[in-house]
Backbone bond lengths (Angstrom), bond angles and torsions (degrees), N, CA, C in turn:
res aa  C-N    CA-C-N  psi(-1)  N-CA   C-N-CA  omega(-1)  CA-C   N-CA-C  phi
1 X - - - 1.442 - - 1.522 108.00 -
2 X 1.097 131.58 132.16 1.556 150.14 143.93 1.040 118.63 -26.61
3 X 1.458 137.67 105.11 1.344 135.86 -172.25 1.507 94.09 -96.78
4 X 1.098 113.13 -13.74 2.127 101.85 -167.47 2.245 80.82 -100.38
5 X 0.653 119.46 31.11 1.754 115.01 170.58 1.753 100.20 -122.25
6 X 1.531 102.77 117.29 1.433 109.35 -178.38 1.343 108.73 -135.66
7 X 1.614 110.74 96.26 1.702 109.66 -177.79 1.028 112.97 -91.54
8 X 1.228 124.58 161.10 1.371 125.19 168.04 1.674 107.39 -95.19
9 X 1.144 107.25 -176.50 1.977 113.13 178.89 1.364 87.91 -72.45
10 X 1.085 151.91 -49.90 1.619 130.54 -167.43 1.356 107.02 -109.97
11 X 1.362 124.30 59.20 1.548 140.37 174.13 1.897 88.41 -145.75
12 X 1.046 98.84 -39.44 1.319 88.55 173.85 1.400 125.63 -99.67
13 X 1.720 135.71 2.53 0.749 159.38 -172.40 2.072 97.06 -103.97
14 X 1.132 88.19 -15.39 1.664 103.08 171.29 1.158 106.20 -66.74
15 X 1.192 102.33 -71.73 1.479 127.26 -153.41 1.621 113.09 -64.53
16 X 1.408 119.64 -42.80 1.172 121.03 159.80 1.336 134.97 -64.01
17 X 1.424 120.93 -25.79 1.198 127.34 163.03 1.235 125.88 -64.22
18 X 1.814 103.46 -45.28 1.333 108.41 167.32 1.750 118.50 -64.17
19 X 0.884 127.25 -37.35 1.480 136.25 172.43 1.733 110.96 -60.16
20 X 1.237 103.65 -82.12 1.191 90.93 -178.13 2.145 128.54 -76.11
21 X 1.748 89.72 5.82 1.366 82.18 172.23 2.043 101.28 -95.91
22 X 1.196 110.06 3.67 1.172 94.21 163.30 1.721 118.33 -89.42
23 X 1.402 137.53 -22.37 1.299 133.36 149.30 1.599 109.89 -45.08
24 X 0.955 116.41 -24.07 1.538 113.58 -160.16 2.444 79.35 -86.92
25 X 1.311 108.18 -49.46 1.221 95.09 -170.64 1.778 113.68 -43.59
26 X 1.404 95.09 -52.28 1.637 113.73 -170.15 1.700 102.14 -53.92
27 X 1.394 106.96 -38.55 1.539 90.34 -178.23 1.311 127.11 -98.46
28 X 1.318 105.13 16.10 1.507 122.94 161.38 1.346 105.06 -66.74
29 X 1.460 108.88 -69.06 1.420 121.64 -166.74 1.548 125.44 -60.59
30 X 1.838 106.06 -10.88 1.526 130.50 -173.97 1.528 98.08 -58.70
31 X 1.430 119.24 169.18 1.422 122.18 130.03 1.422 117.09 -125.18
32 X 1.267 106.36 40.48 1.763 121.75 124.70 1.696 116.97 -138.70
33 X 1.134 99.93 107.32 1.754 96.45 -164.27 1.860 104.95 -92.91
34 X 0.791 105.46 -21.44 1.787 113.78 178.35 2.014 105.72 -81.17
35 X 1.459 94.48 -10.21 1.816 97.22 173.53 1.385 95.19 -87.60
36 X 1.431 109.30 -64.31 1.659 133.47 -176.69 2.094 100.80 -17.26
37 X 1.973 98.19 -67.93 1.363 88.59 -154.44 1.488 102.26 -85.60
38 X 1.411 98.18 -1.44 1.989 81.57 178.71 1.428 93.11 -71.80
39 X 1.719 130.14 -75.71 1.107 118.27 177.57 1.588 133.27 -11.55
40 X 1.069 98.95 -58.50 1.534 85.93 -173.36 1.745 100.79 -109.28
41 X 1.327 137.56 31.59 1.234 130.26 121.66 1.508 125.75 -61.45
42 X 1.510 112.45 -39.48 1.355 115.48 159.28 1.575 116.78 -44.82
43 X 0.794 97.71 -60.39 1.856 118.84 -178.08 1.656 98.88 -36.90
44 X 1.354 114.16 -60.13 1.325 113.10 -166.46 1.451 97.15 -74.28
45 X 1.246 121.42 -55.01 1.683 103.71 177.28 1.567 116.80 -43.56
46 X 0.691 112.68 -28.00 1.832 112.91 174.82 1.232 113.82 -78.36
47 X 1.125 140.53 44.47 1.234 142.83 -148.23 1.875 98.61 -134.09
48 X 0.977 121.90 122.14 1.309 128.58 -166.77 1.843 116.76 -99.32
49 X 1.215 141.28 -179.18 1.082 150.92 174.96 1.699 116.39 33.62
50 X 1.057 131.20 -172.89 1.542 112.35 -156.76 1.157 119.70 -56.41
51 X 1.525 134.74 -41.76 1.412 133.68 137.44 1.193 121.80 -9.74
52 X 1.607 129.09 -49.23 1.753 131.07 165.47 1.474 95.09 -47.72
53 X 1.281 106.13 -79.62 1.974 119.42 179.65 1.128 103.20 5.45
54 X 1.518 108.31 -81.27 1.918 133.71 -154.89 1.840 98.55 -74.20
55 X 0.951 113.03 -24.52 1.518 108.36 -164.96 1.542 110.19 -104.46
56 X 1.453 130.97 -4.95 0.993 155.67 -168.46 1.985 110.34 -129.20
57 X 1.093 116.41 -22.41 1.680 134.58 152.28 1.940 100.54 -48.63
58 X 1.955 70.08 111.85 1.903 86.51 173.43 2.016 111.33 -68.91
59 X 1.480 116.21 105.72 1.497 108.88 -162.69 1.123 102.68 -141.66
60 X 1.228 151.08 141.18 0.927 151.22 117.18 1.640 144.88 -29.04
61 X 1.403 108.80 -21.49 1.218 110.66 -158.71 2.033 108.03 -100.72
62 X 1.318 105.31 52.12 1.441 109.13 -179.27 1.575 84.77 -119.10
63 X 1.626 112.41 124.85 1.300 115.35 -152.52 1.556 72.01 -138.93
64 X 1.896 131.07 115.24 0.801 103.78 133.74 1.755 113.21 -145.91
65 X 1.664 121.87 149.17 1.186 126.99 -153.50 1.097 124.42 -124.16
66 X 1.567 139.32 -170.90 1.422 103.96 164.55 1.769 91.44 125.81
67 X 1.033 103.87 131.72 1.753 100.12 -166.29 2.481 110.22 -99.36
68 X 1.743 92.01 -11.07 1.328 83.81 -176.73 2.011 85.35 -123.72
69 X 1.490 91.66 -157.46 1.592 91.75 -165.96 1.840 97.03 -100.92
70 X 1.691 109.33 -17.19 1.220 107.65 162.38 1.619 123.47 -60.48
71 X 1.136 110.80 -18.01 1.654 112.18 -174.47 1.875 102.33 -95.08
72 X 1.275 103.97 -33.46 1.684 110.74 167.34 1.650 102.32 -52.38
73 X 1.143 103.44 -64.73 1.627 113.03 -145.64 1.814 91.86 -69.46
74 X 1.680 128.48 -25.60 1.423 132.25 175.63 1.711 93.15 -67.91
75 X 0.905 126.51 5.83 1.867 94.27 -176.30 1.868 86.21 -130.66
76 X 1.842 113.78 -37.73 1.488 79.89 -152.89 1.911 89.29 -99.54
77 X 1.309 131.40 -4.87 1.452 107.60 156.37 1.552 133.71 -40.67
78 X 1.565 101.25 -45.93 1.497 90.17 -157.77 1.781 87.42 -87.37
79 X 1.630 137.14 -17.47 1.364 130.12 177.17 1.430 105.26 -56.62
80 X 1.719 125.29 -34.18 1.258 105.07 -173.50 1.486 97.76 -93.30
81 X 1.158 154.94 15.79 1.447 141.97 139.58 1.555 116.49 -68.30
82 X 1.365 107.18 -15.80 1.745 111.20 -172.64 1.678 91.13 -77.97
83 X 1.315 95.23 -58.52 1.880 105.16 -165.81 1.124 103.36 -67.85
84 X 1.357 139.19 -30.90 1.771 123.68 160.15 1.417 111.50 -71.88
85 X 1.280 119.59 -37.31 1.534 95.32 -179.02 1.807 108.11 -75.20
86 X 1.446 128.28 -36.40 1.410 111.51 -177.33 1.455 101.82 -65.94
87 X 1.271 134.59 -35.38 1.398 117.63 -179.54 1.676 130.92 -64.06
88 X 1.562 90.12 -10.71 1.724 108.65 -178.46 1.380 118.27 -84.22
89 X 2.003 86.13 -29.38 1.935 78.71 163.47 1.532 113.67 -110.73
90 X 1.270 110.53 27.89 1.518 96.42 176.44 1.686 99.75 -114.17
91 X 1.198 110.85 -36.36 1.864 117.18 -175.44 1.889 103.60 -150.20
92 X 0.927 94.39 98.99 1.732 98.41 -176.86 1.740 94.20 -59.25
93 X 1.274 133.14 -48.97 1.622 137.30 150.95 1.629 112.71 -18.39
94 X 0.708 112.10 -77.11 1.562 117.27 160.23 1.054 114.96 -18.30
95 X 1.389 110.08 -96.69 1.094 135.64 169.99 1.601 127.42 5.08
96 X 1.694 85.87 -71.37 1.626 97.74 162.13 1.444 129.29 -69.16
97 X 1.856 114.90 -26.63 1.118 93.21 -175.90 1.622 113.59 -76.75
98 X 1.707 116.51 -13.46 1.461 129.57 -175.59 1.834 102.13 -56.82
99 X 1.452 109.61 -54.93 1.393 113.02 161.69 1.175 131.97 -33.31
100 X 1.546 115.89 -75.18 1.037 116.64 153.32 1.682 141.79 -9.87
101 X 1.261 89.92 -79.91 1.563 110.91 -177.74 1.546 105.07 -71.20
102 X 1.544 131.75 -11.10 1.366 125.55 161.72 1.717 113.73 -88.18
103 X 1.683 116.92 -10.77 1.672 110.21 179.29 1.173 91.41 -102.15
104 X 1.445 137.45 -20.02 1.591 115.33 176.21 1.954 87.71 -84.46
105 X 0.597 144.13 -61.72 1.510 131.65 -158.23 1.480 110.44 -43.75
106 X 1.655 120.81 -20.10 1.386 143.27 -157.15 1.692 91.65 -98.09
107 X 1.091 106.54 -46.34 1.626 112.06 -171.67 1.568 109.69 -73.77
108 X 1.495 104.39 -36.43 1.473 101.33 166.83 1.208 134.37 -66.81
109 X 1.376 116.87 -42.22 1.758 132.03 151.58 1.015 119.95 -22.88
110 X 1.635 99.92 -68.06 2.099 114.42 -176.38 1.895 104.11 -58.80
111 X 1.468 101.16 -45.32 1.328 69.17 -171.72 1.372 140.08 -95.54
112 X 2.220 104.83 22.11 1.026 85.74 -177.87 1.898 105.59 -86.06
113 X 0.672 117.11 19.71 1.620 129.17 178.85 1.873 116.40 -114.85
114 X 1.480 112.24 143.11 0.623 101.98 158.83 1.871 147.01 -34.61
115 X 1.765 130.41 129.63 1.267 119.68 -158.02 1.607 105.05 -64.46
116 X 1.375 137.35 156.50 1.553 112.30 -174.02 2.012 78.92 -160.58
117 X 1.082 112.83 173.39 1.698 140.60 -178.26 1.755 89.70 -77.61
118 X 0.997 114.95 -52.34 1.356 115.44 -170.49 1.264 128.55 -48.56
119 X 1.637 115.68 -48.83 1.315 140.31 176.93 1.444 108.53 -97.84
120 X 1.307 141.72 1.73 1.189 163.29 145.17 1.878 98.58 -62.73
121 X 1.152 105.38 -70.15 1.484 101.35 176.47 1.586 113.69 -47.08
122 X 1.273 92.51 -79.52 1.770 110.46 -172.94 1.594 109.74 -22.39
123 X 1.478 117.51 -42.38 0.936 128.21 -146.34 1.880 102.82 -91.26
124 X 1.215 92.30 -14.40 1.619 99.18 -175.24 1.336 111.06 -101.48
125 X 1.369 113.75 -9.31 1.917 148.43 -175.53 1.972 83.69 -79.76
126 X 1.169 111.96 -75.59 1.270 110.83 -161.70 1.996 118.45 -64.09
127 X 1.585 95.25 -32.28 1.722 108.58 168.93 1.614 103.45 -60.50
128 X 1.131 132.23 -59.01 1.148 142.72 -155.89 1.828 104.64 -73.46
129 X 1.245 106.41 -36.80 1.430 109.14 154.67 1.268 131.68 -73.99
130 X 1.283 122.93 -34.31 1.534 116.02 159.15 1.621 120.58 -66.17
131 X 1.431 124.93 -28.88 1.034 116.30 166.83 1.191 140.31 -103.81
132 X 1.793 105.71 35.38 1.998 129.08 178.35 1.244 90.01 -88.95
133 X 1.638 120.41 -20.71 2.026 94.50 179.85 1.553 125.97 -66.76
């Protein structure tokens, strides 16, 4: 664990939303979405070093709503540019493993479903947002 990484409850309330509201994108876009988020809910539980910590923290407060996948993708895109960029200036280490552990969680999603344009997109929607910080 990172001793120079100091979140607060809503830095880390970031980070999970952004993480696991990006599984939530991928299994929108699935046509099996109940494979999609177990998969890559697993994914995020496997998630190692303080990033494991925060993403593996029994919480409640990953709030996300929104009745189409456009109202999903408005709250947890720009959260995972927040949580890569605060992690970029708090532990560039971090940082990457937060990355990381959100494109393998993405890869696990896609593949428990057939490969499709859809989740091909989405999936480059959520990369491209983790790496605007």
């Amino acid at each position: 664990m990172s001793a120079t990484l100091a979140l607060t409850d809503q830095h880390k309330s970031t980070v999970r939303s952004a993480a696991y509201g990006a599984v939530s994108l991928i299994s929108a876009a699935s046509d099996k979405p109940h494979k999609a988020a177990i998969a890559g809910s697993l994914a995020l539980t496997s998630a190692t070093g303080h990033i494991g910590h925060v993403l593996n923290a029994k919480s409640k407060d990953i709030h996300l709503s929104g009745k189409t996948v456009a109202d999903l993708a408005d709250q947890v895109l720009p959260a995972l540019t927040a949580a890569a960029t605060l992690l970029d200036q708090q532990s560039p280490t971090e940082a990457d493993n937060f990355r990381t552990t959100v494109l393998v969680a993405l890869e696990a999603a896609a593949t428990a479903s057939r490969p499709s344009p859809v989740v091909t997109d989405m999936t480059r929607k959520v990369t491209a947002a983790l790496h605007t910080a």
